[in-house]
C-alpha positions as CSV (number, residue, x, y, z in Angstrom):
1,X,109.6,79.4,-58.4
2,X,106.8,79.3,-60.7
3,X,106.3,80.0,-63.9
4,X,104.0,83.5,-64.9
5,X,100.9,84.0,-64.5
6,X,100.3,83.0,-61.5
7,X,97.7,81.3,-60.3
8,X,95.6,84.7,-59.2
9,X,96.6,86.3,-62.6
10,X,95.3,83.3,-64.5
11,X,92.1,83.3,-62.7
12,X,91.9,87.5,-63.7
13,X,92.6,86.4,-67.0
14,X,90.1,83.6,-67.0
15,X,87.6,86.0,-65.8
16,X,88.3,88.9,-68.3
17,X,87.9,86.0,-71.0
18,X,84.5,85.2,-69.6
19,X,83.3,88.9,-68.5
20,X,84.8,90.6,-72.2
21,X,84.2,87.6,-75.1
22,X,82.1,85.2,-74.0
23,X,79.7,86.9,-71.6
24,X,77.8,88.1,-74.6
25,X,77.2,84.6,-75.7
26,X,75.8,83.4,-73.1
27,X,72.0,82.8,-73.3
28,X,69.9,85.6,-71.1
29,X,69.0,83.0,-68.6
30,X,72.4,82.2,-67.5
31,X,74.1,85.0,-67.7
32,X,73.8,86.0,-63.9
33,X,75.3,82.5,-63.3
34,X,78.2,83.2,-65.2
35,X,78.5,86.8,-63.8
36,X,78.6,84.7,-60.7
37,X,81.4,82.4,-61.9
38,X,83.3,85.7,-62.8
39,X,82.8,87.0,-59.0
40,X,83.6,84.0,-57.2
41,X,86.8,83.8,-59.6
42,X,87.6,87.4,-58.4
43,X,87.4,86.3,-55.1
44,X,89.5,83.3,-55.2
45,X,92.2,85.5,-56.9
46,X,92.1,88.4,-54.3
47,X,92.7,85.5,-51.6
48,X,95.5,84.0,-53.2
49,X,96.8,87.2,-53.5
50,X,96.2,87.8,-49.8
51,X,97.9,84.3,-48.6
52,X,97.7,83.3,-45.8
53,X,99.5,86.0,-43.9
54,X,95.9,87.0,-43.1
55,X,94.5,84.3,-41.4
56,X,97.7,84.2,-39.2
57,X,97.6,87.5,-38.0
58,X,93.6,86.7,-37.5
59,X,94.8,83.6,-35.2
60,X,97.4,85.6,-33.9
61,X,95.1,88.1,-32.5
62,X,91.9,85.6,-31.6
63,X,94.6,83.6,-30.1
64,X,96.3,86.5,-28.1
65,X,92.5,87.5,-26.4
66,X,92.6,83.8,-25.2
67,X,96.1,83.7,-23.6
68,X,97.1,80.8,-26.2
69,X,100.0,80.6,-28.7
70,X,99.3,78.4,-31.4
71,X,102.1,77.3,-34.0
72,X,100.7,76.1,-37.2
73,X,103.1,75.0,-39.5
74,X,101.0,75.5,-42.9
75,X,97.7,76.8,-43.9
76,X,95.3,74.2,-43.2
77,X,96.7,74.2,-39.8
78,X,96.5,77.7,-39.6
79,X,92.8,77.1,-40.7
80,X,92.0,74.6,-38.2
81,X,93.4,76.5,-35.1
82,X,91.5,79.3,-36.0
83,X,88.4,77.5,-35.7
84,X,89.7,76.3,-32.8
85,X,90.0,79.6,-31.8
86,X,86.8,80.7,-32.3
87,X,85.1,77.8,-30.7
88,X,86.6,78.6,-27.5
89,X,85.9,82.5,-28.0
90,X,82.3,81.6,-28.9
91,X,82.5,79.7,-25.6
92,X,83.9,82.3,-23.5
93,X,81.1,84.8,-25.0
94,X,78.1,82.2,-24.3
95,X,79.7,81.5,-20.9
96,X,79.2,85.6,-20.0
97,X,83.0,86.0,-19.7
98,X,82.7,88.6,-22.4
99,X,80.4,90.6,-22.7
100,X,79.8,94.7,-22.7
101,X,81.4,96.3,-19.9
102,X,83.8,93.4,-19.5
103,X,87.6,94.1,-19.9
104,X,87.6,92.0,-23.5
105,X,84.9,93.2,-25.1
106,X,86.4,96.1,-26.6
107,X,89.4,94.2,-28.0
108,X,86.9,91.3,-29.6
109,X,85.0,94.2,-30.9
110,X,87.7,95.7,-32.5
111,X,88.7,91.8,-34.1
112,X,85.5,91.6,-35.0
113,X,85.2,94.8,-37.2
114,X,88.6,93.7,-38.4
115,X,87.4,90.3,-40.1
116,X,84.6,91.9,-41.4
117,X,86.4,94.6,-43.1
118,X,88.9,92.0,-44.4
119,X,85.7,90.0,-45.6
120,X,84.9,93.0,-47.9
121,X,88.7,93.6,-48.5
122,X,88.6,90.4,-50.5
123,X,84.6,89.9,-51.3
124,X,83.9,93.4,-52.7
125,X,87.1,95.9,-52.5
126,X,85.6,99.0,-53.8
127,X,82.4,99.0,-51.2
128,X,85.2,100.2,-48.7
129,X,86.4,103.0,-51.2
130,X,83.0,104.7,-51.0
């Protein structure tokens, strides 16, 4: 077990540091650079927080629409068969094998929105309060 923080609550506290005492002394011209920094570190935390329970479900489901059953044993594996994944979906949807009217198309809509809305989930949270 590790100790606390955490790596995602040392990057929020990282980030508060920069966004609430040193933001302000930061010369003009960098300043959307470092608001930047404080984003991407936002990010990063919101994905560890995430894990990646995510990305398995994601392959999971893109895997599922291709009849396959992948097994990764740890995240860059996970990573990699996703890709995978998606290269043969890509292929299938180039191919004409999905495509509107088709029996898949709805359920690689449906994963489609679903990535996209996890996107936001972890790039911008509050866009999908509004």
């Amino acid at each position: 077990m590790r100790d606390k923080p955490d790596g995602a609550e040392l990057l929020g506290l990282a980030r508060r540091i920069l966004r609430e005492q040193l933001l302000e002394h930061i010369p003009p011209q960098k300043k959307y650079q470092a608001l930047m920094v404080a984003n991407s570190m936002a990010i990063a935390a919101r994905q560890i927080e995430f894990g990646d329970g995510v990305e398995r479900e994601e392959l999971s489901m893109v895997a599922n629409l291709l009849g396959e059953n992948p097994e990764p044993e740890n995240s860059a594996a996970v990573q990699s068969a996703l890709q995978d994944c998606y290269r043969k979906l890509a292929l299938q949807i180039r191919k004409g094998k999905i495509a509107p009217g088709s029996s898949s198309f709805d359920d690689v809509y449906e994963l489609l929105l679903d990535q996209a809305k996890q996107k936001v989930r972890e790039s911008n949270p509050g866009y999908l309060d509004e």
